[in-house]
SEGURO-502922 format. One line per field, with one value per residue (C-alpha): x, y, z. Coordinates in pm, 1 decimal, padded with zeros to 6 digits. Layout:
N
xx <- c(X_...)
yy <- c(Y_...)
zz <- c(Z_...)
This chain:
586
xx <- c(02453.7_02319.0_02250.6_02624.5_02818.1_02616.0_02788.4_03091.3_03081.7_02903.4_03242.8_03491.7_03325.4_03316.0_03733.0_03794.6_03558.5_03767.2_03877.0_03618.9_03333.2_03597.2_03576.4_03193.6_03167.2_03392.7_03182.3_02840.7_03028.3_03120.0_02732.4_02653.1_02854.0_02744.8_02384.4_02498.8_02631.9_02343.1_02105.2_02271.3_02307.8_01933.9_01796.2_02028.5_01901.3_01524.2_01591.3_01778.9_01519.4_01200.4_01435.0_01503.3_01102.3_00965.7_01118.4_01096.8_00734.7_00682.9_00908.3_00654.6_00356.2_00454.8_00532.8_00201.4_00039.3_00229.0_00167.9_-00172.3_-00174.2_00006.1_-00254.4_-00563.3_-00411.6_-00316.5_-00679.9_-00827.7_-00576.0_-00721.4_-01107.0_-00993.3_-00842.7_-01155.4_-01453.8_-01605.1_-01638.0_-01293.6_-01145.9_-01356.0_-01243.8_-00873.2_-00879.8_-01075.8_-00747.2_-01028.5_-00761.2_-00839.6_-01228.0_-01093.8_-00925.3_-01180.0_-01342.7_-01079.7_-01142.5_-01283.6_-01017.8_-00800.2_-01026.9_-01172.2_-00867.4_-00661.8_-00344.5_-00323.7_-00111.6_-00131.7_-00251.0_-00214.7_-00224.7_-00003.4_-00023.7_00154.6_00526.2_00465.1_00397.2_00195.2_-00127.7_-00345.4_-00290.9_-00476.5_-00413.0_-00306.1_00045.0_00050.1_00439.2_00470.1_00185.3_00370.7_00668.4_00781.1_00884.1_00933.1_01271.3_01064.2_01101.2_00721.0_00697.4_00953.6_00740.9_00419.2_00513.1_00726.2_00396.8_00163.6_00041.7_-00051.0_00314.8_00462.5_00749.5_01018.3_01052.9_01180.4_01220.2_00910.3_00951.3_00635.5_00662.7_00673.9_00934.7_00903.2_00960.8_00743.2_00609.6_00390.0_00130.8_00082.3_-00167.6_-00255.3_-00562.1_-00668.1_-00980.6_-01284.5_-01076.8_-00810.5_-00514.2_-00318.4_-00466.2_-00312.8_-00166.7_-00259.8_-00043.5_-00139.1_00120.0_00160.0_00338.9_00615.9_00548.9_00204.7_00360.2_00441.9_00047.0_-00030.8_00183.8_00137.6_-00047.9_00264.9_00373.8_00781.3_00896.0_01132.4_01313.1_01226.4_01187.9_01144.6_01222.9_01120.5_01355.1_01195.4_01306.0_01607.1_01711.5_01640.0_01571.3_01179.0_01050.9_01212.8_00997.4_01268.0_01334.9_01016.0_01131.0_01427.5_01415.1_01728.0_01673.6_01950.8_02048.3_02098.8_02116.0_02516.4_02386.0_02413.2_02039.5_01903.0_02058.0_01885.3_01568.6_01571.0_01696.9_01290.6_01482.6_01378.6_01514.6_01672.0_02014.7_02224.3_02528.2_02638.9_02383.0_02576.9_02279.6_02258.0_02579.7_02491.3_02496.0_02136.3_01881.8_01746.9_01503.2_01403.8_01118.2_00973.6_00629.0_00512.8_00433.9_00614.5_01009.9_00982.5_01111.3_01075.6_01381.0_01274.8_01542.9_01587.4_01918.3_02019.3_02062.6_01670.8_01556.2_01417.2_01387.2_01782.2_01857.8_01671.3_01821.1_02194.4_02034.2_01916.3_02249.6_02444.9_02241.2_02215.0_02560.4_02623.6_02359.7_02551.8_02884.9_02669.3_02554.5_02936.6_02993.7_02725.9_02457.1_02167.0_02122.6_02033.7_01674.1_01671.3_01799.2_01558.0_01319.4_01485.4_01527.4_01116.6_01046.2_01278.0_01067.7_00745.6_00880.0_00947.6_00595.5_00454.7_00680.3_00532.6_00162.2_00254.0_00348.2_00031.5_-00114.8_00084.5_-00026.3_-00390.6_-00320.8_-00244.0_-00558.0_-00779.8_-00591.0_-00698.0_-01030.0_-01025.9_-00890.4_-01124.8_-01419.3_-01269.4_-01271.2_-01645.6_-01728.0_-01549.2_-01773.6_-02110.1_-01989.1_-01867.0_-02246.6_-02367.0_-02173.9_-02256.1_-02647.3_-02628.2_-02441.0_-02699.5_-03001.6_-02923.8_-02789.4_-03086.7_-03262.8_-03020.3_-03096.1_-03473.9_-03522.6_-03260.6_-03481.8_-03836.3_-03722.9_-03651.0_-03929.5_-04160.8_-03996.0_-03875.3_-04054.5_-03892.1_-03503.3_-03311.9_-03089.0_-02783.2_-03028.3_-03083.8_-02708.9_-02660.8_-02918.1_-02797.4_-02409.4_-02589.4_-02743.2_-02461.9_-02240.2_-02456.9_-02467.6_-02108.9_-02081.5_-02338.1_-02069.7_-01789.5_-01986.7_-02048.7_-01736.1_-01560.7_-01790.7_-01723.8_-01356.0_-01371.9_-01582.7_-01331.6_-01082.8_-01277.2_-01551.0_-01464.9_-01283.7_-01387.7_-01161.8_-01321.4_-01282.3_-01394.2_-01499.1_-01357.3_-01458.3_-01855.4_-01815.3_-01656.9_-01936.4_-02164.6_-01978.3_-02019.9_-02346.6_-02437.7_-02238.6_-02361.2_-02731.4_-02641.4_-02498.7_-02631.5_-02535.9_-02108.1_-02113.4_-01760.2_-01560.2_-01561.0_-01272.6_-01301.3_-01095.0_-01236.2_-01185.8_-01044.9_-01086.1_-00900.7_-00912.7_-01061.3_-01298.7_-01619.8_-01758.1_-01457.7_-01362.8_-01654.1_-01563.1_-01220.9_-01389.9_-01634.5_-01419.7_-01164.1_-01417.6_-01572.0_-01294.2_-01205.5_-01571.8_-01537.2_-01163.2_-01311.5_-01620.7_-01434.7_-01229.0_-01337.8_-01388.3_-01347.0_-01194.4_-01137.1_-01023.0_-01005.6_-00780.8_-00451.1_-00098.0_00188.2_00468.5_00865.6_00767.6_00485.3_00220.0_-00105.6_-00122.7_-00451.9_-00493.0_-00767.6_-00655.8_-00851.7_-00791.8_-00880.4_-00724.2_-00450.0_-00214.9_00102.5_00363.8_00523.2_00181.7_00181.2_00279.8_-00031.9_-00344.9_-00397.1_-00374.6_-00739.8_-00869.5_-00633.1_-00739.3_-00486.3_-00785.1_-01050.1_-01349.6_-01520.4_-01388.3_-01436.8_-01663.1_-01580.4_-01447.9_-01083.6_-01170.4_-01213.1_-00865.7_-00781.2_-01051.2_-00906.7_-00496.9_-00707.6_-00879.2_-00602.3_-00354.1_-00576.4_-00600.2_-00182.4_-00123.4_-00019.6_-00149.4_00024.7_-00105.2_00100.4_-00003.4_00054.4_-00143.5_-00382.2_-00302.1_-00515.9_-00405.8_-00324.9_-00376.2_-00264.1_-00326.7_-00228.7_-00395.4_-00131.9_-00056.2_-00364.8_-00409.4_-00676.4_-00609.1_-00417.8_-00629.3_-00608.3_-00783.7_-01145.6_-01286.5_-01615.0)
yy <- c(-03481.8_-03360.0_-02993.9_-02996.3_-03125.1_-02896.3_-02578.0_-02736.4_-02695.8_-02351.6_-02277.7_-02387.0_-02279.6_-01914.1_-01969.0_-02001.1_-01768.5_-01412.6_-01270.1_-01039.0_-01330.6_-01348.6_-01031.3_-01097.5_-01346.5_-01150.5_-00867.8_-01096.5_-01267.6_-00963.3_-00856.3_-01187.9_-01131.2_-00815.5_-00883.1_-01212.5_-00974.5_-00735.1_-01008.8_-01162.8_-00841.4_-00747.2_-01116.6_-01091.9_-00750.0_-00930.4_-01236.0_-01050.0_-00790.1_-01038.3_-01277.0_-00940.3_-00846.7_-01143.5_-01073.3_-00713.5_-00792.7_-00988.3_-00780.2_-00470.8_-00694.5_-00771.0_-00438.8_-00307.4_-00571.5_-00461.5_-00137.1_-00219.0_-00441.6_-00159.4_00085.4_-00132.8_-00181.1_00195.5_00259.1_00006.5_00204.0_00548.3_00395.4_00238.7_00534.9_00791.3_00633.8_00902.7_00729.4_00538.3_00850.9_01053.5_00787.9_00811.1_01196.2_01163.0_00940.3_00594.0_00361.2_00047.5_00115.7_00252.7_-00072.1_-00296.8_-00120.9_-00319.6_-00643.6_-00801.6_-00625.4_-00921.7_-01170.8_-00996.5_-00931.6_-01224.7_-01047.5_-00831.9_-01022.7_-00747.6_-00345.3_-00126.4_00241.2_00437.5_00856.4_01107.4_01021.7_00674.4_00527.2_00190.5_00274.8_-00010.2_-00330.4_-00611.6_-00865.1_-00772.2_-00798.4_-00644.7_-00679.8_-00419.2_-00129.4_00167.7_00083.9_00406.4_00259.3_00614.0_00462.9_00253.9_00337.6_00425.3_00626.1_00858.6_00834.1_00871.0_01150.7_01354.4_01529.2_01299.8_01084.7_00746.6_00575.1_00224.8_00118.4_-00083.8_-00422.8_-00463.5_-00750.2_-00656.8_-00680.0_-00861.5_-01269.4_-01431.8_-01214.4_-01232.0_-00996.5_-00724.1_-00420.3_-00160.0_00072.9_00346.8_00611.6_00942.8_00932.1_01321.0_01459.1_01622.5_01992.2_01874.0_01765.2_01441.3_01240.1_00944.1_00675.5_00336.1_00084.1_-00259.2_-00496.5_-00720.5_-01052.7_-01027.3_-01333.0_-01201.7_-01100.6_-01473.3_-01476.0_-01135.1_-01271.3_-01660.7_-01607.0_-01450.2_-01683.4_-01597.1_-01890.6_-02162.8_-02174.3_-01790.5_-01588.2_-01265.6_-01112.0_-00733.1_-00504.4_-00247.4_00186.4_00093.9_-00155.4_-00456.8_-00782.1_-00779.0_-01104.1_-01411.3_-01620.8_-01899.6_-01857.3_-01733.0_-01832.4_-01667.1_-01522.4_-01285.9_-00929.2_-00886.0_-00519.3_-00506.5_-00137.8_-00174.9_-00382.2_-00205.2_-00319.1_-00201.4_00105.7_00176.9_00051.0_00358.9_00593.2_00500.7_00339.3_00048.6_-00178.6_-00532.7_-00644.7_-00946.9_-01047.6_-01197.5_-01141.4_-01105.9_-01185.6_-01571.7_-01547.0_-01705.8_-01571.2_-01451.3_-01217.8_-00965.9_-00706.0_-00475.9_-00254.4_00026.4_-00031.7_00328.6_00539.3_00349.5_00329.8_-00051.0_-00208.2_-00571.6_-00798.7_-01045.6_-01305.2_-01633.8_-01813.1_-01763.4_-02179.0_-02196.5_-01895.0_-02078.9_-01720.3_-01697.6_-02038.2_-02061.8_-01736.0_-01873.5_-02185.0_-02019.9_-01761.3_-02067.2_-02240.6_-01914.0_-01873.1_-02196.1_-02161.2_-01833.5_-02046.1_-02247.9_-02009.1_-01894.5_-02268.7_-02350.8_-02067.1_-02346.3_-02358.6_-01991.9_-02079.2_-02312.8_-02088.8_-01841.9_-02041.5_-02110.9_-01705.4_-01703.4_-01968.5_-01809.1_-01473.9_-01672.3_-01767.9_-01408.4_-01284.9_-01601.9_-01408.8_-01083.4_-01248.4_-01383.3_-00992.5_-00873.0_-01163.3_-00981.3_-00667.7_-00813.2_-00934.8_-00572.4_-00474.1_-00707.2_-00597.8_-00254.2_-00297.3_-00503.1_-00221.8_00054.4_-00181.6_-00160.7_00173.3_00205.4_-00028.4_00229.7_00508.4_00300.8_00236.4_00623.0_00688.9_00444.5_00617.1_00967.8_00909.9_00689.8_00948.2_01198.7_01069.2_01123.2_01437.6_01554.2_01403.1_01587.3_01933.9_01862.4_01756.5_02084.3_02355.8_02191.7_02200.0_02555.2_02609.9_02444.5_02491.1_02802.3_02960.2_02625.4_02751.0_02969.2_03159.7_02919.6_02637.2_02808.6_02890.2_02487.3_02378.0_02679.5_02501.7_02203.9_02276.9_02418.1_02159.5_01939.9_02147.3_02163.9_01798.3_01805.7_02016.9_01795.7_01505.8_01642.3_01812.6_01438.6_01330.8_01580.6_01475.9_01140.2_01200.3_01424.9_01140.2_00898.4_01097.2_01025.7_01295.0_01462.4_01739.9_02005.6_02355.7_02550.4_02880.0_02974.8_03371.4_03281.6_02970.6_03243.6_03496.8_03257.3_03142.7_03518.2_03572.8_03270.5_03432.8_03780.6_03628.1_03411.4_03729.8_04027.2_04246.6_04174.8_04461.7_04314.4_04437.6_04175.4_04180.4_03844.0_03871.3_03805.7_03540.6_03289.4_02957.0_02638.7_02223.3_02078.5_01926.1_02158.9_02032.1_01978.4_02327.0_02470.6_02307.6_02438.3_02797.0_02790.5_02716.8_02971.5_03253.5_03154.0_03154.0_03498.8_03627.8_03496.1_03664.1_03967.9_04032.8_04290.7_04480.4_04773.6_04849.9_04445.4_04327.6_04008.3_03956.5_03628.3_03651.5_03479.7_03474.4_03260.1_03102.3_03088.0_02809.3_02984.4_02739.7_02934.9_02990.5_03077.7_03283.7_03405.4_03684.1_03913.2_04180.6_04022.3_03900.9_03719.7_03460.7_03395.6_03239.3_03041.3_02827.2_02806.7_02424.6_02358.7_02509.0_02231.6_01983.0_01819.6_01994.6_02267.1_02587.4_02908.1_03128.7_03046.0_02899.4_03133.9_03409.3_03246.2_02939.3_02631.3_02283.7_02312.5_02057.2_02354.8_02378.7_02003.2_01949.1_02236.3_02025.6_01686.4_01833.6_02015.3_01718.4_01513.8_01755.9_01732.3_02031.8_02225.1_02512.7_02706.1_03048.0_03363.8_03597.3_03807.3_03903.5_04183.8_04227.3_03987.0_03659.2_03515.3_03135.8_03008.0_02722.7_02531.0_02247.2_02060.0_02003.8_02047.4_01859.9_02151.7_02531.6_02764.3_02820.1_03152.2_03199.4_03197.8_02951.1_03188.7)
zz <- c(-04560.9_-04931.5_-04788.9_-04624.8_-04936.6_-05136.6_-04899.8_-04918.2_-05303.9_-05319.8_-05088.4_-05323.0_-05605.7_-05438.3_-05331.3_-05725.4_-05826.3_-05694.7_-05348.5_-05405.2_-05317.5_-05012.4_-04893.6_-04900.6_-04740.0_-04472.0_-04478.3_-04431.7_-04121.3_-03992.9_-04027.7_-03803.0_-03556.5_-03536.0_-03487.4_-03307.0_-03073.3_-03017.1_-02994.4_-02741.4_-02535.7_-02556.1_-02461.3_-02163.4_-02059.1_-02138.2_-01911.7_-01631.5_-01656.4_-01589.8_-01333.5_-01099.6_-01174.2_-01010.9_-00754.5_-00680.8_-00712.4_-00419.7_-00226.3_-00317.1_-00275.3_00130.8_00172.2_00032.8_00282.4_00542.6_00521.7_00473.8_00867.6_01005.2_00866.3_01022.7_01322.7_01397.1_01242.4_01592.8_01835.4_01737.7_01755.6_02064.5_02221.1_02081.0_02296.1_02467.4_02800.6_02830.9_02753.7_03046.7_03235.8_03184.1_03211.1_03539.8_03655.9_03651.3_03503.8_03637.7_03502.0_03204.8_03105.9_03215.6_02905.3_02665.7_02815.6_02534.7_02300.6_02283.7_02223.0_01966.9_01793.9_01834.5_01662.4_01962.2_02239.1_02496.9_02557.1_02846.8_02932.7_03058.7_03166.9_02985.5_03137.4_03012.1_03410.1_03328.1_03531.7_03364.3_03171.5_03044.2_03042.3_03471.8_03534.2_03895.9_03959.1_03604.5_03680.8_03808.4_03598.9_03361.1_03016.0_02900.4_02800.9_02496.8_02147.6_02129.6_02397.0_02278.7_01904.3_02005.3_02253.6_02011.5_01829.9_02000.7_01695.3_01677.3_01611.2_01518.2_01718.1_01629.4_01754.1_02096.2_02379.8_02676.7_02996.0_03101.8_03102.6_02851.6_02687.9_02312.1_02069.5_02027.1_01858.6_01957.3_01814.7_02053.0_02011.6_02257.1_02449.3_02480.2_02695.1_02593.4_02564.4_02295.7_02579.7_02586.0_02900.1_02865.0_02619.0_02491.9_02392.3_02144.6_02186.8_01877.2_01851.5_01624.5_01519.1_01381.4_01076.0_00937.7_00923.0_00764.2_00442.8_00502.1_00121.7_-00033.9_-00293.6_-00208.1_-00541.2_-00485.6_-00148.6_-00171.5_00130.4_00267.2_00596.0_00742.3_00891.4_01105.3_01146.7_01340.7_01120.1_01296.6_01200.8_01298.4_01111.6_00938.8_00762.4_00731.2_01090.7_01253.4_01595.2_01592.2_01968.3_01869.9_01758.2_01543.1_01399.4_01002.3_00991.2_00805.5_00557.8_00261.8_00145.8_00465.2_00481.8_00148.5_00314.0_00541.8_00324.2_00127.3_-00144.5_-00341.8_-00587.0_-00674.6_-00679.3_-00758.0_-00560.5_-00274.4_00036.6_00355.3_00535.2_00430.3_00258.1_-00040.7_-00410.3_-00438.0_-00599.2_-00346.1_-00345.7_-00103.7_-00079.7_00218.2_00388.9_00331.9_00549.9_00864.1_00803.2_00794.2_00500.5_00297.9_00200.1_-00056.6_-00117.3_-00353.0_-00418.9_-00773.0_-00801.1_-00736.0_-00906.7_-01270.5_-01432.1_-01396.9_-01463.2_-01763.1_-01891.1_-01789.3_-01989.6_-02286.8_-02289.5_-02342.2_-02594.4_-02811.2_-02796.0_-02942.6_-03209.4_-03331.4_-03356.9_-03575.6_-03736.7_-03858.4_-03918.1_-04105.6_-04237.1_-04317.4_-03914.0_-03887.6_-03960.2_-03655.1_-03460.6_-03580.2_-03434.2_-03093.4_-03089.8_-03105.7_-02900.1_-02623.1_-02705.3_-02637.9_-02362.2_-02232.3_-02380.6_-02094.0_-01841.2_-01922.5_-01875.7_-01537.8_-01446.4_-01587.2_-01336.5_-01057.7_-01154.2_-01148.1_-00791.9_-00649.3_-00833.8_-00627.3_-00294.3_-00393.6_-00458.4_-00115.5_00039.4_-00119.3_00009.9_00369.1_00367.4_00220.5_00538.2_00762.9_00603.1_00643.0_01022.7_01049.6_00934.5_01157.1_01516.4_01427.4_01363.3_01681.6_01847.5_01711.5_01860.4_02269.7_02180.2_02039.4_02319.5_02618.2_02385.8_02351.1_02719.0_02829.2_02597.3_02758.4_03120.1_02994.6_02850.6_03123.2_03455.1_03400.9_03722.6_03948.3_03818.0_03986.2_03775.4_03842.3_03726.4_03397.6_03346.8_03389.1_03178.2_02896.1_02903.5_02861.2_02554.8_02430.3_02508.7_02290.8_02036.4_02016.2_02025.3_01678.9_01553.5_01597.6_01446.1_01154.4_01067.0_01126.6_00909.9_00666.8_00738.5_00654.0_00371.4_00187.5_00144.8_00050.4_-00183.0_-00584.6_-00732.9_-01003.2_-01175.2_-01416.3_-01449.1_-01187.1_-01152.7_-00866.5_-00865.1_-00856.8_-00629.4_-00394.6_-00449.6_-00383.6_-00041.7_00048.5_-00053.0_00183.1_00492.2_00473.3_00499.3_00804.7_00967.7_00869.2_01097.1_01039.2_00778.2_00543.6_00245.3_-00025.2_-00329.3_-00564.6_-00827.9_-01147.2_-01385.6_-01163.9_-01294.6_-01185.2_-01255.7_-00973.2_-00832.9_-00826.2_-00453.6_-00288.1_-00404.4_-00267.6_00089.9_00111.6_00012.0_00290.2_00514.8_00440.6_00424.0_00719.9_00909.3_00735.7_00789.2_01201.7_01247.9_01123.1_01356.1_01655.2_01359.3_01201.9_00865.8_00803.0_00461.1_00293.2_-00054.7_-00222.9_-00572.7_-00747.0_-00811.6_-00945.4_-00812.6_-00910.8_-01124.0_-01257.3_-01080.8_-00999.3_-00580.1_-00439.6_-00148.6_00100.8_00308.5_00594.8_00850.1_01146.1_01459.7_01312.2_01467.1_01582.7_01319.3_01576.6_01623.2_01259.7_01211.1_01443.0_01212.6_01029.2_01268.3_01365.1_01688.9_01695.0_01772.9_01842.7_01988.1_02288.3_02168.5_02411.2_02187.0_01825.9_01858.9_01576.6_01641.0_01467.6_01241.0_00941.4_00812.2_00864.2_00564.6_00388.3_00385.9_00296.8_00000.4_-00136.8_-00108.9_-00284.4_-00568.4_-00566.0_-00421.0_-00106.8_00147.2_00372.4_00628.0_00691.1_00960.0_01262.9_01564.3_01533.0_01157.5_00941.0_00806.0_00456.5_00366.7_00057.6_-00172.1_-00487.8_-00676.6_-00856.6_-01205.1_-01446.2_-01749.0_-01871.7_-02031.2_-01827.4_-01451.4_-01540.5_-01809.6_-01848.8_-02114.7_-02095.1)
């Protein structure tokens, strides 16, 4: 009561002093109100800002785990579909002992409700577990027939109603079984319960009476964790947030959901890589983060009328204003928890894939070992019982060899492969005129007798990574130096150039056979080939390597050609945080 009557008299006393103390006064209010007014604005934007990040942060969390499922699963359909024998089997038409060979498959992955394979119309021929009154049924009709068949790639369907008792809901990850010459055979399906998908993000922390629910590429409603036994499929694709979903867009909004028709914060995020998308809702009565801000709004809103009233309060609300900030600085420590979080699922995921390279390893030097034994066994029988052969016998036993052989080949260059994207990059500059030299110098000693003009431009430099470099350099001028070997005089020149933008394109180009443009979408495709290996031996593995390395350096590569007249393949390496690629530091 002292401090009040002692503002009261300071007031009067400033009345009767002049209306110049007035206008003062008015001027110092107006400066308030002014800052009242900003404040307020940028605590709002604060709040709203860490209410909406919570959660857009679980909505990118499930999808990241999603993605990562989907990404495991497809990972077991390709291993599945890549034994040697099951796929001899389905190529030899064996389907019945072909899927005897998955028996175990569900049992060992639990997630997997069903699988079955089906030839290249999509006829069921095979199915496990048996469902007679199904097998000869064509379900070319399904969503993933029609995706796996359209460039014959492992694909995730939709979700869909199946037509084999019980019928639940769905979704499939179909993947192309080819033979031993590079054709599709067959293709085999994983049926997963849609219902698996509640346990992939059981952990999820979704807040209070929070939710999410996944929409897949047509838009459905695929998952539900408020209503996981929803036995509906229900189509979202008007819903404005969906729509964005499939456009790749992201975000978080505030508003009225139509879906639960409630006033609600929603976010929405896409599982890369597989046109499904993530839906993260809470009500905007249980969401704290936006109560507390409406909360705090309020109460700073009063403190500023205060603050006009009586100008002794603005020190407590001073320290409201800090504890709210506090507050928000506890809010920005639970993100950095978040953030955390994804690190950990990271690191879990890099460790995965180190396990898939030790068990890559693992296969090939298993694989190795009868291989060398066939080749060992084929050159002594050779070798020893040469004079017991007729000359059919030693033609049999030569394709033999050979055929093993060949098989080494394809080992290691999948090796090599799978090594490229998962190898630690390291970016320095390169010099990319002696690292070709050196390629050549190491081809003309294999083959001396293929007699070829060399150009390397000088003075080529470039930020990458020194090995990887190297890789995509042998195989470019060994494809150059085998293209080359039936034309005469041979030439290959490796050199530089710049793009539009001014962005430094490398390019490899020969004289040689060539290739047809219209086959161009299919060289860097693993196991494609455009010429007979009978004419130009390799496994087609070569420029697949080539497109990993590059796109992990941030860049692109593309070929230009024509038959009988050389070809030209071209490559970039993204941005570089180093000098100019062009110019040597030397």
């Amino acid at each position: 009561m002292a401090v009040l009557k002692k503002l009261r008299d300071a007031g009067e006393s400033l009345i009767a002093r002049a209306p110049v103390r007035w206008m003062l006064l008015l001027l110092v209010s107006a400066a308030v109100i002014a800052t009242a007014a900003g404040s307020y604005r940028e605590i709002d934007r604060e709040l709203t800002a860490v209410a909406l990040l919570r959660r857009e942060t679980v909505a990118k969390i499930t999808a990241v785990t999603i993605a990562e499922k989907f990404g495991r699963v497809v990972d077991v359909a390709i291993s599945l579909s890549t034994r040697v024998h099951f796929r001899n089997l389905v190529a030899q038409g064996q389907w019945s002992e072909a899927i005897e060979i998955m028996r175990t498959v569900p049992q060992d992955l639990p997630h997997i409700e069903r699988l079955f394979l089906t030839d290249t119309r999509g006829t069921l021929m095979a199915d496990m577990p048996a469902l007679p009154q199904v097998r000869g049924v064509n379900f070319a009709f399904r969503d993933w027939y029609q995706g796996v068949s359209r460039d014959w790639r492992p694909y995730v369907s939709p979700v869909y109603t199946r037509a084999a008792p019980p019928q639940i809901n769905v979704f499939a990850v179909a993947a192309p079984i080819r033979n031993a010459g590079g054709g599709v055979a067959g293709i085999l399906v994983l049926q997963i319960r849609a219902e698996s998908l509640l346990e992939w993000i059981n952990a999820i922390d979704t807040g209070r009476k929070g939710f999410v629910y996944l929409v897949d590429s047509k838009g459905q409603l695929a998952f539900h964790s408020r209503h996981p036994d929803r036995p509906e499929i229900v189509d979202l694709s008007g819903i404005p947030v969906v729509g964005k979903l499939l456009h790749g867009e992201h975000g978080v909004e505030t508003g009225l959901d139509p879906v639960e028709n409630e006033e609600a914060i929603v976010a929405y995020a896409p599982v890369p890589g597989y046109g499904w998308g993530v839906v993260s809702h809470q009500p905007l009565h249980a969401s704290l983060a936006y109560i507390t801000k409406e909360a705090q709004l309020r109460r700073l809103l009063t403190g500023y009328g205060f603050i006009l009233a009586l100008c002794a309060l603005a020190i407590y609300m001073a320290s409201r204003i800090a504890s709210e900030r506090r507050r928000a600085e506890d809010d920005r420590r639970m993100k950095s928890e978040l953030e955390r979080r994804v690190a950990e699922r990271t690191h879990q995921l890099d460790a995965a894939n180190k396990e898939l390279e030790a068990f890559s390893y693992a296969v090939s030097h298993d694989l190795r070992a009868p291989l060398r034994s066939i080749d060992g066994f084929g050159q002594a029988l050779i070798e020893d019982c040469a004079d017991r052969l007729d000359e059919q016998g030693h033609q049999h036993l030569q394709r033999i060899r050979n055929a093993t052989q060949r098989m080494g080949m394809l080992i290691d260059d999948l090796l090599m492969l799978s090594r490229v994207t998962r190898t630690e990059m390291r970016r320095e500059l390169t010099d990319l005129t002696q690292t070709a030299r050196s390629v050549i110098a190491g081809l003309e000693i294999v083959e001396p007798g293929h007699k070829v003009e060399c150009q390397v431009q000088e003075r080529m430099v470039a930020d990458s990574d020194p090995h990887l470099i190297r890789i995509v350099l042998e195989n470019l001028l060994g494809n150059a130096w085998k293209f080359t070997q039936r034309t005469n005089p041979a030439r290959i020149q490796v050199g530089s150039t710049t793009d539009d933008a001014g962005t430094p394109v490398y390019f490899v180009r020969d004289n040689g056979v060539g290739f047809d443009m219209t086959y161009a979408d299919k060289l860097f495709g693993a196991f494609q080939r455009l010429h007979a290996a009978s004419d130009f031996p390799g496994t087609g593995i070569g420029l697949a390597t080539v497109q990993r390395i590059i796109h992990r350096h941030g860049g692109r590569v593309w070929a230009e050609g024509e038959t009988g007249k050389g070809a030209s393949f071209y490559f970039t390496l993204g941005p570089s945080t180093r000098s100019s690629p062009q110019e040597n530091p030397a």
